[in-house]
Residue frames as a rotation matrix with the C-alpha (Angstrom) as fourth column:
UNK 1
0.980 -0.051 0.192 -68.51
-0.173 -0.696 0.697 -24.01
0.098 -0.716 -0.691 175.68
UNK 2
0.111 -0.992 -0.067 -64.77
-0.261 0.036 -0.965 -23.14
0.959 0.125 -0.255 175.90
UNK 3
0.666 0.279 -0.692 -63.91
0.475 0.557 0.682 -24.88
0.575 -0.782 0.238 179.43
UNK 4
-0.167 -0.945 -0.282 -60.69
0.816 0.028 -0.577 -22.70
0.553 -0.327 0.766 179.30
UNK 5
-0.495 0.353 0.794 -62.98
-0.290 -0.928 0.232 -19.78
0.819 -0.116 0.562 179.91
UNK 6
-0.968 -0.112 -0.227 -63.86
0.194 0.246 -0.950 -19.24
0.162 -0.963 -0.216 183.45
UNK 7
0.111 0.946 -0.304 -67.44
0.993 -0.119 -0.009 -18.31
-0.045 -0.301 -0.953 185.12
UNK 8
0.319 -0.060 -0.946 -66.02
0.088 -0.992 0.093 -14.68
-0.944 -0.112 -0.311 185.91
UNK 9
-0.668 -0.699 -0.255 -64.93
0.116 -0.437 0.892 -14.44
-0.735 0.566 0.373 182.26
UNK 10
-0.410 0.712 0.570 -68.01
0.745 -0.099 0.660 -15.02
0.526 0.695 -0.491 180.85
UNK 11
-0.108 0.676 -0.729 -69.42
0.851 -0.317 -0.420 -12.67
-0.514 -0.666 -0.541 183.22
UNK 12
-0.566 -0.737 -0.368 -67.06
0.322 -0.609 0.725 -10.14
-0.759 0.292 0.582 181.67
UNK 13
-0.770 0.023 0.637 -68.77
0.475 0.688 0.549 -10.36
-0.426 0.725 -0.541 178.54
UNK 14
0.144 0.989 0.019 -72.43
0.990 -0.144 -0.006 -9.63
-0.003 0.020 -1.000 179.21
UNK 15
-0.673 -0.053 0.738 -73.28
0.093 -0.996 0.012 -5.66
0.734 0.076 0.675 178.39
UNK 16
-0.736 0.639 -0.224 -75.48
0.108 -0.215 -0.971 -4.01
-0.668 -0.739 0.090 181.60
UNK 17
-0.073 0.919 -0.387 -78.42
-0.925 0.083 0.371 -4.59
0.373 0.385 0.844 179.63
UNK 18
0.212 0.115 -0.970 -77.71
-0.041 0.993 0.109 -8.75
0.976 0.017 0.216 179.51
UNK 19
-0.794 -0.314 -0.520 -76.50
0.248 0.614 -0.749 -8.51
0.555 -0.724 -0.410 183.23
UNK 20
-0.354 0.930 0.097 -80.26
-0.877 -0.294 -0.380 -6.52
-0.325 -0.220 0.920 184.22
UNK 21
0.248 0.634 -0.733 -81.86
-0.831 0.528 0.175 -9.33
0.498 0.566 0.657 181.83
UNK 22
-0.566 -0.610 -0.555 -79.57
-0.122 0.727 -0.675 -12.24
0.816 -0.314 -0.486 183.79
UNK 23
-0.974 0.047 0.223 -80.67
-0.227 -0.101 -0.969 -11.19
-0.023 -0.994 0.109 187.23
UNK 24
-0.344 0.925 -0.162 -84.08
-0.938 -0.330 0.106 -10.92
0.045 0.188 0.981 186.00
UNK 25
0.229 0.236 -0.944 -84.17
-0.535 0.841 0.080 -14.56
0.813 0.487 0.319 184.74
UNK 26
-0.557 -0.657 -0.508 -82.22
0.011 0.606 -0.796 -15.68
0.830 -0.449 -0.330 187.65
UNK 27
-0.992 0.068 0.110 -84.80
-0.068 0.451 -0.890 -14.96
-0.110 -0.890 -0.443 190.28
UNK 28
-0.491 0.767 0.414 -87.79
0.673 0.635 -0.379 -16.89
-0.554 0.092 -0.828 188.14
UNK 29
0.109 0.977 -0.184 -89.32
-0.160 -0.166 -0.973 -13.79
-0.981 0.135 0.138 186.07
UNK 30
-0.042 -0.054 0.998 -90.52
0.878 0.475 0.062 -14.39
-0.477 0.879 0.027 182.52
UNK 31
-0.557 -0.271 0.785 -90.20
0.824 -0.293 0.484 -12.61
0.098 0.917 0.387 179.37
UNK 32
0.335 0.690 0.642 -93.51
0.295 -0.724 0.624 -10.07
0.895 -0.019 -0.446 179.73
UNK 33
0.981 0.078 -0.176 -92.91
0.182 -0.668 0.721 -8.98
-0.061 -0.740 -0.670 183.60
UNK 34
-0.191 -0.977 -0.089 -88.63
0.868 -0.211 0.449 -8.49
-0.457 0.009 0.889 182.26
UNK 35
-0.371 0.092 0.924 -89.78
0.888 -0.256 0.382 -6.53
0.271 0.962 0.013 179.61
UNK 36
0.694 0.718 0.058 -92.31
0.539 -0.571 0.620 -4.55
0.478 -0.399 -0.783 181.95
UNK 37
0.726 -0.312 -0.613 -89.43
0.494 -0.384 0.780 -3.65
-0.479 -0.869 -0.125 184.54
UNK 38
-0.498 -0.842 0.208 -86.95
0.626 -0.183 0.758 -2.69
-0.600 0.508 0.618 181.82
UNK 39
0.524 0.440 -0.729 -89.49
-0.390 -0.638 -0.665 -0.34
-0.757 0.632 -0.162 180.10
UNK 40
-0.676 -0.647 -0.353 -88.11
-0.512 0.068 0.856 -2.56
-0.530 0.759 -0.378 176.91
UNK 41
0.043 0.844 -0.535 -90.17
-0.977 0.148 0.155 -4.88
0.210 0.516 0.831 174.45
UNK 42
0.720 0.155 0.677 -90.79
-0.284 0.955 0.084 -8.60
-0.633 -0.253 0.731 175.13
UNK 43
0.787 -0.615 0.061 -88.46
0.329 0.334 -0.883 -9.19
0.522 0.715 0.465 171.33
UNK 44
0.449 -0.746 0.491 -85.95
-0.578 -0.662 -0.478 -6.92
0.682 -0.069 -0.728 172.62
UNK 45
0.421 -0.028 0.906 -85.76
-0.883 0.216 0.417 -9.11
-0.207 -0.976 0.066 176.02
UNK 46
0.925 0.043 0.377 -85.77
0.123 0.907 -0.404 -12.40
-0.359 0.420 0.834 173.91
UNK 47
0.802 -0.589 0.101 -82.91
0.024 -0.137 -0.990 -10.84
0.597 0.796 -0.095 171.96
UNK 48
0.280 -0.340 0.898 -81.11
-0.740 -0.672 -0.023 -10.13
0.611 -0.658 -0.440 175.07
UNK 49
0.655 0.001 0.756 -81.77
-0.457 0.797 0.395 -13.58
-0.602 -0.604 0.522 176.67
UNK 50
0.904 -0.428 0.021 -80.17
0.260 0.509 -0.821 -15.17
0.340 0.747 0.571 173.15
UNK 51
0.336 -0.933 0.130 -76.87
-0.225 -0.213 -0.951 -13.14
0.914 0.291 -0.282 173.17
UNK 52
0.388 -0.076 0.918 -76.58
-0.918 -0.117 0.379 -14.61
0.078 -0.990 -0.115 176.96
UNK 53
0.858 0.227 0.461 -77.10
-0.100 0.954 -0.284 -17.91
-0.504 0.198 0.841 176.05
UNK 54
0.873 -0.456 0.173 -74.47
0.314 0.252 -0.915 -17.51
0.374 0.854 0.363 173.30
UNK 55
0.197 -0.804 0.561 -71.74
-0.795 -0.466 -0.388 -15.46
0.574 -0.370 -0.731 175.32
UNK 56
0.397 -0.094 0.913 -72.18
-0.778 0.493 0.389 -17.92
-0.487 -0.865 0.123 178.86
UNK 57
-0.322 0.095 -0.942 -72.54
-0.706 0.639 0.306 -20.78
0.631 0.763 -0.139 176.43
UNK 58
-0.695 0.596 0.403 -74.93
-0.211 0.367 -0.906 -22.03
-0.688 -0.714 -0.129 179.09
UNK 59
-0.954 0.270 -0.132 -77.77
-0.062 0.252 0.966 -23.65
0.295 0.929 -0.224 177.10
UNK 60
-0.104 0.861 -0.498 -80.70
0.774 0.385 0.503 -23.68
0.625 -0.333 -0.706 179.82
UNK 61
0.550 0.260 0.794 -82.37
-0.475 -0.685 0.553 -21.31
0.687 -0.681 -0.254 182.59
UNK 62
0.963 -0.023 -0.270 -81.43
0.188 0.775 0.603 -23.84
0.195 -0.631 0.751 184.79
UNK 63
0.412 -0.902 -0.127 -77.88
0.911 0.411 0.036 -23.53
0.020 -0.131 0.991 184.21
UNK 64
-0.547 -0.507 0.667 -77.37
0.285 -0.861 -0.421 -19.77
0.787 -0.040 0.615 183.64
UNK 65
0.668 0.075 0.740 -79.29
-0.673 -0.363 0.644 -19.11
0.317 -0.929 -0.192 187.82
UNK 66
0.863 -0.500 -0.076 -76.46
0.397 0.576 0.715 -21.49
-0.314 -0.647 0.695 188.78
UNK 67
0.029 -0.895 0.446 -74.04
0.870 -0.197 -0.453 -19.21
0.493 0.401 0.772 186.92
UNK 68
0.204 0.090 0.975 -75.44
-0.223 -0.965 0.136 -16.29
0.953 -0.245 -0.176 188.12
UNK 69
0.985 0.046 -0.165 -75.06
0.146 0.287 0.947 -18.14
0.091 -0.957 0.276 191.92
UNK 70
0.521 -0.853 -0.024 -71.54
0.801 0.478 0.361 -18.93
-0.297 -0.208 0.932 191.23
UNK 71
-0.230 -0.572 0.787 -70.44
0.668 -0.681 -0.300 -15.59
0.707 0.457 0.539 189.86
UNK 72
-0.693 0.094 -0.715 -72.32
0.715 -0.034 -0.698 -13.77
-0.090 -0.995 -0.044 193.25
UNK 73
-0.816 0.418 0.399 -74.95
-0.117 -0.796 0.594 -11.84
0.566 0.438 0.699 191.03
UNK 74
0.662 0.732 0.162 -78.22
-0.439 0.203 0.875 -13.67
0.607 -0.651 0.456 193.84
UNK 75
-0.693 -0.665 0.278 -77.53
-0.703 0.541 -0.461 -15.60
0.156 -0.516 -0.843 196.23
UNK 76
-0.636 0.388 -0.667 -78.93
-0.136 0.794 0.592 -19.32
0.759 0.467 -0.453 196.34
C-alpha cells in the first residue's frame, strides 16, 4: 500500500459497482445475499471484491469496514 495515497484517494478509485459491493461488505453481508441485491452473479461479486482489495490495498474485511468508516460511506 502506497502510504502517500490517502483514504479519500483510494476512494476515488472504486467504480459504482465496487462502491455498491464496499457498502455491501461493510455492513456484514456475504457473497450470495451481495450478489442477490445486485441482481449480479456470486463470480461477478468475487471479482468485484478482488479489484477492491487491489485498488484500497486493504488486505482484509476487517480493514476495508474501517475504510469505509473513515471515508463516511456507514457510520461505526
Amino acid at each position: 500500500m502506497n502510504p502517500r495515497i490517502t483514504d479519500y484517494g483510494r476512494a476515488w478509485i472504486l467504480s459504482p459497482w465496487e462502491w455498491e459491493v464496499l457498502e455491501q461488505i461493510s455492513i456484514g453481508n456475504n457473497t450470495k445475499t451481495i450478489a442477490l441485491n445486485m441482481h449480479l452473479s456470486e463470480k461477478r461479486i468475487e471479482g468485484l471484491r478482488s479489484f477492491i482489495y487491489r485498488k484500497t490495498g486493504y488486505r482484509s474485511q476487517v480493514e476495508l469496514c474501517r475504510f469505509a468508516i473513515r471515508i463516511g460511506l456507514i457510520e461505526p
